[in-house]
PDB file of N, H, CA, C and O in Angstrom:
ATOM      1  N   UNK A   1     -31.411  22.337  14.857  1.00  0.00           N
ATOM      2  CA  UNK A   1     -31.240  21.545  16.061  1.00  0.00           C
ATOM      3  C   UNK A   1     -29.754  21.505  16.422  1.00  0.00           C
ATOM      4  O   UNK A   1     -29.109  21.259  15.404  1.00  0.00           O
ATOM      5  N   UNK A   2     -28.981  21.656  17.488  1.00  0.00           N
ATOM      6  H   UNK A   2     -29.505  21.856  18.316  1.00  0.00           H
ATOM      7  CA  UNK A   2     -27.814  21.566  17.915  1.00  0.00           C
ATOM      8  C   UNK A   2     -27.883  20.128  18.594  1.00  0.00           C
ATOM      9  O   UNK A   2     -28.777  19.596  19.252  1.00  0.00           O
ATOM     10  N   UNK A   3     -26.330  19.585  18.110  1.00  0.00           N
ATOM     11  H   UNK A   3     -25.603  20.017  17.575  1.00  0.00           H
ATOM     12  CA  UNK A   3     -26.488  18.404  18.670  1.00  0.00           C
ATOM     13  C   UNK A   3     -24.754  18.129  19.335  1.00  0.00           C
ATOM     14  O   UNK A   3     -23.824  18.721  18.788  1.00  0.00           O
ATOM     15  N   UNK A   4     -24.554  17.410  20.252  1.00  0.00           N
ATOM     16  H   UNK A   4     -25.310  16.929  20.696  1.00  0.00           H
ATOM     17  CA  UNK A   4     -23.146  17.152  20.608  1.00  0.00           C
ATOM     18  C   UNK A   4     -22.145  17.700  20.437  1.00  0.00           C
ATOM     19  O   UNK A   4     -21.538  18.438  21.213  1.00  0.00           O
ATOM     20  N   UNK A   5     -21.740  17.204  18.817  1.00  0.00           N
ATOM     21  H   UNK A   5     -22.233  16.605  18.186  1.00  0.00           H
ATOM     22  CA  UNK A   5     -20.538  17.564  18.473  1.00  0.00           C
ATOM     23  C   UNK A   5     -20.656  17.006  16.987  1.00  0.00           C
ATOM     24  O   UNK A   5     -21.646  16.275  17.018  1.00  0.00           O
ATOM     25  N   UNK A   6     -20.131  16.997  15.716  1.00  0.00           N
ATOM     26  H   UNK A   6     -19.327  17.591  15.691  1.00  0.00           H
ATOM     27  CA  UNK A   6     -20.047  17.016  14.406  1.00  0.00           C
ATOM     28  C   UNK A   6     -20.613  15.055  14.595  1.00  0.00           C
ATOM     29  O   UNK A   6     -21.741  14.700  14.253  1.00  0.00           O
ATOM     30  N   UNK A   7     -19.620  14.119  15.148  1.00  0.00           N
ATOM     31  H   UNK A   7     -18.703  14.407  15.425  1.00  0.00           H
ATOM     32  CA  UNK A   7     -20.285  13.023  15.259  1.00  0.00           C
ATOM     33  C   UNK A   7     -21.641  12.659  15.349  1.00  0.00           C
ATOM     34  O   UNK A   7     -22.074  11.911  14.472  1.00  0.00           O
ATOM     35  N   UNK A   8     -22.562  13.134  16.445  1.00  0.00           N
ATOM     36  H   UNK A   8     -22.210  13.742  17.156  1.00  0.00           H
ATOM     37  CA  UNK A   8     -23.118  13.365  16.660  1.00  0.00           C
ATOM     38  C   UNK A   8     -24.356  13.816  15.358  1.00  0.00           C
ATOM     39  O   UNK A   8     -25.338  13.185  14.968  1.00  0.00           O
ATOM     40  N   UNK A   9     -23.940  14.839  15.032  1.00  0.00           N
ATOM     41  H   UNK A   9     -23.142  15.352  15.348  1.00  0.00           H
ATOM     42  CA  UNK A   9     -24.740  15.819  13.938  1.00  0.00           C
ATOM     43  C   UNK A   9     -24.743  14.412  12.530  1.00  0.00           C
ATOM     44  O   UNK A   9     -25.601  13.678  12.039  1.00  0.00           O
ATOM     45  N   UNK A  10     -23.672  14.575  12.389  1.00  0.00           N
ATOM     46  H   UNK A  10     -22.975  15.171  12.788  1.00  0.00           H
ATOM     47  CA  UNK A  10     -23.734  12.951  11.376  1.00  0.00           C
ATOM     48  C   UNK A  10     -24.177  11.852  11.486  1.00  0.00           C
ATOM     49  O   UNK A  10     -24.201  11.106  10.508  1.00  0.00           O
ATOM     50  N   UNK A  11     -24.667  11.442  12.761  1.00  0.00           N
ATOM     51  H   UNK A  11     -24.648  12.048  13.556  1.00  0.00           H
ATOM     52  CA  UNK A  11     -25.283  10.351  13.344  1.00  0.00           C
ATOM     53  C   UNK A  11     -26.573  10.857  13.260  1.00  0.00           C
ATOM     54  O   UNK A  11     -27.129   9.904  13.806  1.00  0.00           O
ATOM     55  N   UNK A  12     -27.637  11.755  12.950  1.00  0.00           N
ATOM     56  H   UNK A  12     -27.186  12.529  12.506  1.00  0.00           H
ATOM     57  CA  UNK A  12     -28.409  12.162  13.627  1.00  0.00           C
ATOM     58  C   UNK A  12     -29.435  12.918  11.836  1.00  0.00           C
ATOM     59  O   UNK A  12     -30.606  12.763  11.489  1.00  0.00           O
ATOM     60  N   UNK A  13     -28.548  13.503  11.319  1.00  0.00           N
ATOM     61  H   UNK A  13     -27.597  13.630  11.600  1.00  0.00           H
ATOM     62  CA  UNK A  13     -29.023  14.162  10.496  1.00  0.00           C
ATOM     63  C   UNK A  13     -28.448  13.432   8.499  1.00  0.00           C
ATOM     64  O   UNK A  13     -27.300  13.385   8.055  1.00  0.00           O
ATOM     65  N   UNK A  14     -29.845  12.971   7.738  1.00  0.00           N
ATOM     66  H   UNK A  14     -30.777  13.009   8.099  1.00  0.00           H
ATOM     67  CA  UNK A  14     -29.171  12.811   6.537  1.00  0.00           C
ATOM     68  C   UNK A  14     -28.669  13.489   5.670  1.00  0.00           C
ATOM     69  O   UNK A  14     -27.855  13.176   4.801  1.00  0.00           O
ATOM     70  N   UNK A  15     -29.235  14.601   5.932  1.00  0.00           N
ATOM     71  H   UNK A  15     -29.897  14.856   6.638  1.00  0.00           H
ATOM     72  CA  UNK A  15     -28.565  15.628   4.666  1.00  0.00           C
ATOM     73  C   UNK A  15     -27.600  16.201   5.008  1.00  0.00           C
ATOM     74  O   UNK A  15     -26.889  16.681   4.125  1.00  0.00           O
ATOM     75  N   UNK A  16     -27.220  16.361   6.424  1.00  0.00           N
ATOM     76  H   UNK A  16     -27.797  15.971   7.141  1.00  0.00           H
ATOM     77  CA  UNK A  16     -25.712  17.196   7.112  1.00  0.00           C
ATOM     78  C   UNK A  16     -24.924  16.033   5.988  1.00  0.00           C
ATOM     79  O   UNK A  16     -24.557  16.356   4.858  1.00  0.00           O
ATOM     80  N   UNK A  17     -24.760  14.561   6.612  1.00  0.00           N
ATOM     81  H   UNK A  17     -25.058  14.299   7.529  1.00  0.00           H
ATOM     82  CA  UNK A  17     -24.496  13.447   6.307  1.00  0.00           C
ATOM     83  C   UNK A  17     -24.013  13.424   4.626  1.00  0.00           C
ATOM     84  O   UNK A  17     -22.908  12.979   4.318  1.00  0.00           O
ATOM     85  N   UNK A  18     -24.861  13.891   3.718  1.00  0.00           N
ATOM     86  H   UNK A  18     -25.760  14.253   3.969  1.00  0.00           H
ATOM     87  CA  UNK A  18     -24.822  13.994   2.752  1.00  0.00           C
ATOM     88  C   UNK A  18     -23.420  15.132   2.507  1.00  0.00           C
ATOM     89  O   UNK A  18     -22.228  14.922   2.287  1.00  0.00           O
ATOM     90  N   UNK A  19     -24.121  16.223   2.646  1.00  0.00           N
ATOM     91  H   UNK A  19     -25.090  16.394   2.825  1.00  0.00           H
ATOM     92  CA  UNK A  19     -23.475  17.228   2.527  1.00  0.00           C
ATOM     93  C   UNK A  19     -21.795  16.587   3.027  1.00  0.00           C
ATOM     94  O   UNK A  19     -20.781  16.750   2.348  1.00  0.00           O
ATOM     95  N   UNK A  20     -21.845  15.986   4.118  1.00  0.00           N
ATOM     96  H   UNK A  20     -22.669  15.854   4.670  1.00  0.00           H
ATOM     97  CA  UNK A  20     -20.483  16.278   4.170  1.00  0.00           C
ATOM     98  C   UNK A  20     -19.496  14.923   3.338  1.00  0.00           C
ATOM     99  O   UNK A  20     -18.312  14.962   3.004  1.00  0.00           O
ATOM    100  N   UNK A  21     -20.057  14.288   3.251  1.00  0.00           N
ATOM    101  H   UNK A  21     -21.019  14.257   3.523  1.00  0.00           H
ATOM    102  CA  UNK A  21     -19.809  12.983   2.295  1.00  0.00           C
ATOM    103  C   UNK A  21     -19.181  13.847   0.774  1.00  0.00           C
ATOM    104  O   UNK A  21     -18.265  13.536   0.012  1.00  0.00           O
ATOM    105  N   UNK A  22     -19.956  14.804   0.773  1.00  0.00           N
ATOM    106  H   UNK A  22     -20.700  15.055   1.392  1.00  0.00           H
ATOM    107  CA  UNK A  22     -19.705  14.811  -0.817  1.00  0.00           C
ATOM    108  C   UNK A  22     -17.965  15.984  -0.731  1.00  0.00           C
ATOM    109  O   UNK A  22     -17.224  15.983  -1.714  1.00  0.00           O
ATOM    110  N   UNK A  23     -17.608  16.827   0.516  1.00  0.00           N
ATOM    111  H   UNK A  23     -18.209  16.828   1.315  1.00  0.00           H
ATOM    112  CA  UNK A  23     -16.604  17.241   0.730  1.00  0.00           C
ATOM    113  C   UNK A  23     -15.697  16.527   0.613  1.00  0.00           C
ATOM    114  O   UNK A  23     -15.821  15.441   1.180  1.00  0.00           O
ATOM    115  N   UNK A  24     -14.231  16.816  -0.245  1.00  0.00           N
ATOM    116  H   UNK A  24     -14.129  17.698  -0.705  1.00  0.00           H
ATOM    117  CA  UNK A  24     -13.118  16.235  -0.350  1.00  0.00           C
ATOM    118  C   UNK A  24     -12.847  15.416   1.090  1.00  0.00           C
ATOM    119  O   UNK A  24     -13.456  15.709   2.119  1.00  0.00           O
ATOM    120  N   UNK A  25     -11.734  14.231   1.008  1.00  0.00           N
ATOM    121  H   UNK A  25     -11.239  13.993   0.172  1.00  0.00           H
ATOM    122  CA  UNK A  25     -11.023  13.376   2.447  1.00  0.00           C
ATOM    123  C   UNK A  25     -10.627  14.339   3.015  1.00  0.00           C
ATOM    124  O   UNK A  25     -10.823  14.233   4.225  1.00  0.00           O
ATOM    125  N   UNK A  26      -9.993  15.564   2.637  1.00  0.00           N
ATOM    126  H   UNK A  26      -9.834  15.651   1.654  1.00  0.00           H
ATOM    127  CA  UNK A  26      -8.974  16.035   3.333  1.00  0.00           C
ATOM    128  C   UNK A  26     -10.141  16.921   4.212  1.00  0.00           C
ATOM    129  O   UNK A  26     -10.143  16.828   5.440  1.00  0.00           O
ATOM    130  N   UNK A  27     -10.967  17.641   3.627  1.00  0.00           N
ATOM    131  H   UNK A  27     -10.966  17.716   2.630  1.00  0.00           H
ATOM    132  CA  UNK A  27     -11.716  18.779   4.294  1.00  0.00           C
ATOM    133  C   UNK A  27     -12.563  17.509   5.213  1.00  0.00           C
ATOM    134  O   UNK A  27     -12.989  17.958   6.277  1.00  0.00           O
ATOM    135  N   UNK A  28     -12.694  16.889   5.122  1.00  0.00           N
ATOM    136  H   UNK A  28     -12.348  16.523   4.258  1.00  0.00           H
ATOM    137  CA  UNK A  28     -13.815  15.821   6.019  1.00  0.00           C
ATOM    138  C   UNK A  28     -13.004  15.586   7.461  1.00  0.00           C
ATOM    139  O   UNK A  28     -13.482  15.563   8.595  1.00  0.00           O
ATOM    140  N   UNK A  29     -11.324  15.385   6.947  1.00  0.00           N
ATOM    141  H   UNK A  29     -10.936  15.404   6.026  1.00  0.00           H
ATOM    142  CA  UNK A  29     -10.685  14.815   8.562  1.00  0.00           C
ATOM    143  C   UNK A  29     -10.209  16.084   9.228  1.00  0.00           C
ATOM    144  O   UNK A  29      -9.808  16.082  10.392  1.00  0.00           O
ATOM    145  N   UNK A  30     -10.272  17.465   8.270  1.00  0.00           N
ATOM    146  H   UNK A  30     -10.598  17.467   7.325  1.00  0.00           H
ATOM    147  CA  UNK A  30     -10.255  18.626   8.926  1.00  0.00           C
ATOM    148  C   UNK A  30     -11.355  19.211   9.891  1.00  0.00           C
ATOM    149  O   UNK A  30     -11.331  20.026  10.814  1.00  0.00           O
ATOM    150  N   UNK A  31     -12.514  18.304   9.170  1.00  0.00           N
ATOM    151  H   UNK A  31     -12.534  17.643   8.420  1.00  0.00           H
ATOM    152  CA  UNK A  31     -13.240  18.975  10.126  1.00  0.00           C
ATOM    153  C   UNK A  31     -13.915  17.777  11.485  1.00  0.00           C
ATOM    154  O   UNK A  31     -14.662  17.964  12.445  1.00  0.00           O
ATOM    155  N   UNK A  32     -13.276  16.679  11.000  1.00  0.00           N
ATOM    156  H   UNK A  32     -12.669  16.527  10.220  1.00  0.00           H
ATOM    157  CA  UNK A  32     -13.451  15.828  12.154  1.00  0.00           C
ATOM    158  C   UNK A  32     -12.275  16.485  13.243  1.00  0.00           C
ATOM    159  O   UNK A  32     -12.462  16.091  14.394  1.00  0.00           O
ATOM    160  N   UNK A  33     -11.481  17.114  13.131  1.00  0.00           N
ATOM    161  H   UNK A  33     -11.329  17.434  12.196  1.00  0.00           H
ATOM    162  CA  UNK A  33     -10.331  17.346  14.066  1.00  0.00           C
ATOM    163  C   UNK A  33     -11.209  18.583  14.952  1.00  0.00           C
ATOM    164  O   UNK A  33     -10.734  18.892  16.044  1.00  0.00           O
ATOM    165  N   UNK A  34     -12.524  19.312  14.473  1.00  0.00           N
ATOM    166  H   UNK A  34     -12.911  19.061  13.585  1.00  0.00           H
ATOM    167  CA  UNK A  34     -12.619  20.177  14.669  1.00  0.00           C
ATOM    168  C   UNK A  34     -14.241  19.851  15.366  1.00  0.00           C
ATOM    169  O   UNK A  34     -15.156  20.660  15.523  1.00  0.00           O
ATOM    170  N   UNK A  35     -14.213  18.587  15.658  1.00  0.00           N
ATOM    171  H   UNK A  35     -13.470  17.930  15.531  1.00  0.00           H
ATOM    172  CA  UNK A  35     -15.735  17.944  16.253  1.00  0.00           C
ATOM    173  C   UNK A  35     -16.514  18.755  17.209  1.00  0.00           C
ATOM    174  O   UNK A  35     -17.672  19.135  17.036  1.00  0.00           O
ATOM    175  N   UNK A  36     -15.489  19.065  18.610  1.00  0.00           N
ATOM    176  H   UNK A  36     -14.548  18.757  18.750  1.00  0.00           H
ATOM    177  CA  UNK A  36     -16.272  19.571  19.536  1.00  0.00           C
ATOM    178  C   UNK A  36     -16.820  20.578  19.442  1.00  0.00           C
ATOM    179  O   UNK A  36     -17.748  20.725  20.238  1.00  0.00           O
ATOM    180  N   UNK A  37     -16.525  21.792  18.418  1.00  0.00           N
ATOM    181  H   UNK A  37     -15.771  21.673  17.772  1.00  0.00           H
ATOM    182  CA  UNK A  37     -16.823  22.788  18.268  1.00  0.00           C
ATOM    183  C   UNK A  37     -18.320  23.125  16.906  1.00  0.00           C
ATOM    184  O   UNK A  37     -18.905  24.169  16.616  1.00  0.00           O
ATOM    185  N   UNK A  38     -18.471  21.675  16.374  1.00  0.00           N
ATOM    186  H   UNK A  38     -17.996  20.827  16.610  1.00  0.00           H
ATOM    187  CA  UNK A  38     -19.051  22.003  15.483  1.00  0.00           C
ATOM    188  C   UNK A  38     -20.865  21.005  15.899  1.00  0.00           C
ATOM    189  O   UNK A  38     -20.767  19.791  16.079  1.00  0.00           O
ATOM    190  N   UNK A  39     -22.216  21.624  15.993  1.00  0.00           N
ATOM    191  H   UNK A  39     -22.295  22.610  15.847  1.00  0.00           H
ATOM    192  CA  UNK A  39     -22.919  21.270  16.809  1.00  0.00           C
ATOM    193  C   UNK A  39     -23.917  21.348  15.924  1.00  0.00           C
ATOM    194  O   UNK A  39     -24.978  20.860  16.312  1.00  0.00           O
ATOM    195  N   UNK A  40     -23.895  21.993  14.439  1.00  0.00           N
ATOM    196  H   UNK A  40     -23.033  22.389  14.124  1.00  0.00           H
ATOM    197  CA  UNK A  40     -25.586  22.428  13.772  1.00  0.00           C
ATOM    198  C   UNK A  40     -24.861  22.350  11.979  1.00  0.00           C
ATOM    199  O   UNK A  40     -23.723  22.514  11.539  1.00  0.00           O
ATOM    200  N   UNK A  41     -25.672  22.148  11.591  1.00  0.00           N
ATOM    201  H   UNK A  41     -26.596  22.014  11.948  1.00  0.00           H
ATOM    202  CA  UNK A  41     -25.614  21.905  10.574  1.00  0.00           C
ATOM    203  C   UNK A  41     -24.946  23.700   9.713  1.00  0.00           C
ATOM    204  O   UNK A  41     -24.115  23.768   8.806  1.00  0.00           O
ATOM    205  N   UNK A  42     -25.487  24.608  10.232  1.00  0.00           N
ATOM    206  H   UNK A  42     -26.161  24.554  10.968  1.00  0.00           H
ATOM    207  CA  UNK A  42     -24.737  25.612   9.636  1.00  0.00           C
ATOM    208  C   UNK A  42     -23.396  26.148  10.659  1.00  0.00           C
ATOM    209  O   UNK A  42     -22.929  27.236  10.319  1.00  0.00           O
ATOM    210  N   UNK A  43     -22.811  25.543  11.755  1.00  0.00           N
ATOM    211  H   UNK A  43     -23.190  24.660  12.031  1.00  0.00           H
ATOM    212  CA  UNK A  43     -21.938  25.573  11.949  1.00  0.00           C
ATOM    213  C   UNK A  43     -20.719  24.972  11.026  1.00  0.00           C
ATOM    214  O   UNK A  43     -19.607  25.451  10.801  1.00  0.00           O
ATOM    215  N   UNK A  44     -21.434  23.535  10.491  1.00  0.00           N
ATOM    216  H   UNK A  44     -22.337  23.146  10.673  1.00  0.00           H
ATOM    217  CA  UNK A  44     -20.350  22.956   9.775  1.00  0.00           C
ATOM    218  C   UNK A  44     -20.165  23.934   8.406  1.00  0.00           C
ATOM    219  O   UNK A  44     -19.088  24.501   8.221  1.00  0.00           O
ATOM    220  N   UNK A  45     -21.097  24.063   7.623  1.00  0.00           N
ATOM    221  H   UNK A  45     -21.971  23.602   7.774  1.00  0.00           H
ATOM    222  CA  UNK A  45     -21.462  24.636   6.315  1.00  0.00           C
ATOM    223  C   UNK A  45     -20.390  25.867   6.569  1.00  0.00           C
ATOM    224  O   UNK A  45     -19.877  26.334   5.553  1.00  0.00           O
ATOM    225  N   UNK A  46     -20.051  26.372   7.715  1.00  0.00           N
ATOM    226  H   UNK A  46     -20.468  25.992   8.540  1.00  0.00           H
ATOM    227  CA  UNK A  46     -19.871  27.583   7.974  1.00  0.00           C
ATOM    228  C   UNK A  46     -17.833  27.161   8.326  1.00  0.00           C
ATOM    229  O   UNK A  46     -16.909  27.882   7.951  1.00  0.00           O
ATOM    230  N   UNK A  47     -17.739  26.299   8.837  1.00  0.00           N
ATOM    231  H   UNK A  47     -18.490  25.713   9.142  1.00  0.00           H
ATOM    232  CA  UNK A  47     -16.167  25.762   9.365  1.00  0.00           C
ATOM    233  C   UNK A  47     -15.489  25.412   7.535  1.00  0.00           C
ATOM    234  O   UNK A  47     -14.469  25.906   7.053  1.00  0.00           O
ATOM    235  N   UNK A  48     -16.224  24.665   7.015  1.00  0.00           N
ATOM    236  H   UNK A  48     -17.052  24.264   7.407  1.00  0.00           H
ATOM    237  CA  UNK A  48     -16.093  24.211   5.909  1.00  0.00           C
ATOM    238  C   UNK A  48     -15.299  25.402   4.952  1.00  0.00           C
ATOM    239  O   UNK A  48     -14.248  25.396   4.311  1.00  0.00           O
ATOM    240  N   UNK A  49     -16.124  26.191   5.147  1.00  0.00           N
ATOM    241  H   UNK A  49     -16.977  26.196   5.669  1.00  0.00           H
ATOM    242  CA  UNK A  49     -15.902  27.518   4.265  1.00  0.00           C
ATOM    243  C   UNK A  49     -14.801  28.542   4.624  1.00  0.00           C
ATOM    244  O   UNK A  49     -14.318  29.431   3.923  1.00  0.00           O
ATOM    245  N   UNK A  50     -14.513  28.165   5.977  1.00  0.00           N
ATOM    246  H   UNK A  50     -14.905  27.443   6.547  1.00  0.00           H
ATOM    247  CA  UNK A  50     -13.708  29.144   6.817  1.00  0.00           C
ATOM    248  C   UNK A  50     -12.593  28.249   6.159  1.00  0.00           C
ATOM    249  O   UNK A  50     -11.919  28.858   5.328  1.00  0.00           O
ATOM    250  N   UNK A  51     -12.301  27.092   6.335  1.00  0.00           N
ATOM    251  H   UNK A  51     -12.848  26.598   7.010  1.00  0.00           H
ATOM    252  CA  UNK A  51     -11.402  26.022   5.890  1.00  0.00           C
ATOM    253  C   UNK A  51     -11.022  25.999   4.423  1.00  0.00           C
ATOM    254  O   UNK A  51      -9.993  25.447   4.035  1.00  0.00           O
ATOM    255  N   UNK A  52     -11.557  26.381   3.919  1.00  0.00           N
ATOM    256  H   UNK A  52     -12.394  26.829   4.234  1.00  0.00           H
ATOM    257  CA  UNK A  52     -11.247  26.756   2.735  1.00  0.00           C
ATOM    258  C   UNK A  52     -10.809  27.750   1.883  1.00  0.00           C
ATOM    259  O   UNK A  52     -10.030  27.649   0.935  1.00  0.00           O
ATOM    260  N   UNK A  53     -11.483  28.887   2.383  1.00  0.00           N
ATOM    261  H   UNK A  53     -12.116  28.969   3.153  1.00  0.00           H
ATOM    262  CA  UNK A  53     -11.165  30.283   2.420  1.00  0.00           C
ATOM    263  C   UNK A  53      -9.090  30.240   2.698  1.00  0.00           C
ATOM    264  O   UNK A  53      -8.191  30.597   1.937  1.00  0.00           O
ATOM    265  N   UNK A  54      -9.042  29.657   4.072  1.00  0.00           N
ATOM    266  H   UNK A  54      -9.773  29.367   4.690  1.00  0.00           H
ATOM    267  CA  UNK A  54      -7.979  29.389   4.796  1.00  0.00           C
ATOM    268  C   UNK A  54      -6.691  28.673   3.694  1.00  0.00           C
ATOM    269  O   UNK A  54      -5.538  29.100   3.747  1.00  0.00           O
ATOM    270  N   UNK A  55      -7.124  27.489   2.677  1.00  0.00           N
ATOM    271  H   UNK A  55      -8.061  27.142   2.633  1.00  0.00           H
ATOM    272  CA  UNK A  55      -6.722  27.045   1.803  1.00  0.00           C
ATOM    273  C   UNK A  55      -6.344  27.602   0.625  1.00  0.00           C
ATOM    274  O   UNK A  55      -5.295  27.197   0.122  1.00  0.00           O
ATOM    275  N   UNK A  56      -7.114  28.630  -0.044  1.00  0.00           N
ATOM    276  H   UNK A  56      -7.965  28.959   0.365  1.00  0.00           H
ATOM    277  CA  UNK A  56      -6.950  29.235  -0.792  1.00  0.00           C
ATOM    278  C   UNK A  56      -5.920  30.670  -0.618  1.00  0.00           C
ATOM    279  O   UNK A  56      -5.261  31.103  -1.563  1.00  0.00           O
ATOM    280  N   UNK A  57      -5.922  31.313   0.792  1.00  0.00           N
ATOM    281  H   UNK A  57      -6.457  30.961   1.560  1.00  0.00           H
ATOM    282  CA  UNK A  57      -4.962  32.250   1.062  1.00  0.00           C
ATOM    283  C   UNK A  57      -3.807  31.619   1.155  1.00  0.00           C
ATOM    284  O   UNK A  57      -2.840  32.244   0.721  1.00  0.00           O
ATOM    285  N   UNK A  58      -3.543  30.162   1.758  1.00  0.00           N
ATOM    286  H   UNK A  58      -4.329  29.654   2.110  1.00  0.00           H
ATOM    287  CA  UNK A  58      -2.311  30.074   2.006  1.00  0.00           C
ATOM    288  C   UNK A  58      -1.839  29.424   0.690  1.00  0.00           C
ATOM    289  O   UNK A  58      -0.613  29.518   0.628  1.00  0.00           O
ATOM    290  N   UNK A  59      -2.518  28.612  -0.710  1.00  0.00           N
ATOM    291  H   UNK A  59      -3.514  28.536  -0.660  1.00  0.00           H
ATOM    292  CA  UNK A  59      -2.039  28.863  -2.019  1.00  0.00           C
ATOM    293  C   UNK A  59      -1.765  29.540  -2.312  1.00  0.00           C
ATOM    294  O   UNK A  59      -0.559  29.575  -2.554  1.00  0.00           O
ATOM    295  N   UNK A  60      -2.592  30.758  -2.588  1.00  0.00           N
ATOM    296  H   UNK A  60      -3.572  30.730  -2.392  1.00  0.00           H
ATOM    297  CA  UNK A  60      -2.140  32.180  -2.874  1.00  0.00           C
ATOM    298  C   UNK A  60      -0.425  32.746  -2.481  1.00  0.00           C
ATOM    299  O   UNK A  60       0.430  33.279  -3.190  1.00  0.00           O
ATOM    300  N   UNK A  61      -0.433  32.404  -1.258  1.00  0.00           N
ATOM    301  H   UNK A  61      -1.127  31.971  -0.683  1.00  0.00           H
ATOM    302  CA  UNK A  61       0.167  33.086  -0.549  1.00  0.00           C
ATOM    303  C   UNK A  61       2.071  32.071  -0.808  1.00  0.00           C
ATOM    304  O   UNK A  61       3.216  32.408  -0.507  1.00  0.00           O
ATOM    305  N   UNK A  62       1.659  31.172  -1.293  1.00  0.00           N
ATOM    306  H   UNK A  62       0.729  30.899  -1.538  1.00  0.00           H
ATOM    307  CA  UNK A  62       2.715  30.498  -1.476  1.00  0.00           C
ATOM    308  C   UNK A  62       3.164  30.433  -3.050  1.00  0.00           C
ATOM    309  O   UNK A  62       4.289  30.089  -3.413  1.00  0.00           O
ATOM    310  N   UNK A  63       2.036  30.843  -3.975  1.00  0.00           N
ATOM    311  H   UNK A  63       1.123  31.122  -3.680  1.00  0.00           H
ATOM    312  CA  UNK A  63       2.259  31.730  -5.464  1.00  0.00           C
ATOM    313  C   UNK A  63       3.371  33.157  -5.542  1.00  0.00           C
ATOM    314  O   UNK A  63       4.161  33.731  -6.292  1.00  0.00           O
ATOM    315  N   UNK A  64       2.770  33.213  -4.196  1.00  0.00           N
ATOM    316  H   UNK A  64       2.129  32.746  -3.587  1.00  0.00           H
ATOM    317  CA  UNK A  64       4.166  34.921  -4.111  1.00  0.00           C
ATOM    318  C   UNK A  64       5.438  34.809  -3.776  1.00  0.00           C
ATOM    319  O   UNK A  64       6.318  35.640  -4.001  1.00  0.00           O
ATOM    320  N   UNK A  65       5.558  33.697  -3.189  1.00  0.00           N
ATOM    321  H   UNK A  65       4.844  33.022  -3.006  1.00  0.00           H
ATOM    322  CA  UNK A  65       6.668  33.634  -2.524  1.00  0.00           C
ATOM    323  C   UNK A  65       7.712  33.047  -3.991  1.00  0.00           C
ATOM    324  O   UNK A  65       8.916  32.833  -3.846  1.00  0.00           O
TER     325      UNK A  65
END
């Protein structure tokens, strides 16, 4: 089901709800910054991962330096 925007999806769905509860503070207000774009439950599953992915290169990436 697509719904609004991530608010929305959390208002609406318990297990999105769940799921995102159990994500670290930091990845939670990352992806509240990222509301309008996120509408289905595997959109988030999917931002989450991109966000992280994203986290881990730029550790990496600051190991080399």
């Amino acid at each position: 089901m697509r719904y609004q925007g991530l608010h929305d999806l959390l208002a609406c769905s318990n297990s999105t709800r769940q799921y995102f509860l159990s994500l670290p503070v930091a990845m939670q207000v990352a992806l509240h910054e990222q509301d309008a774009y996120i509408h289905t439950a595997a959109q988030l599953r999917a931002r989450a991962e991109a966000i992280e992915q994203y986290n881990n290169a730029v550790r990496i990436s600051r190991l080399l330096w």
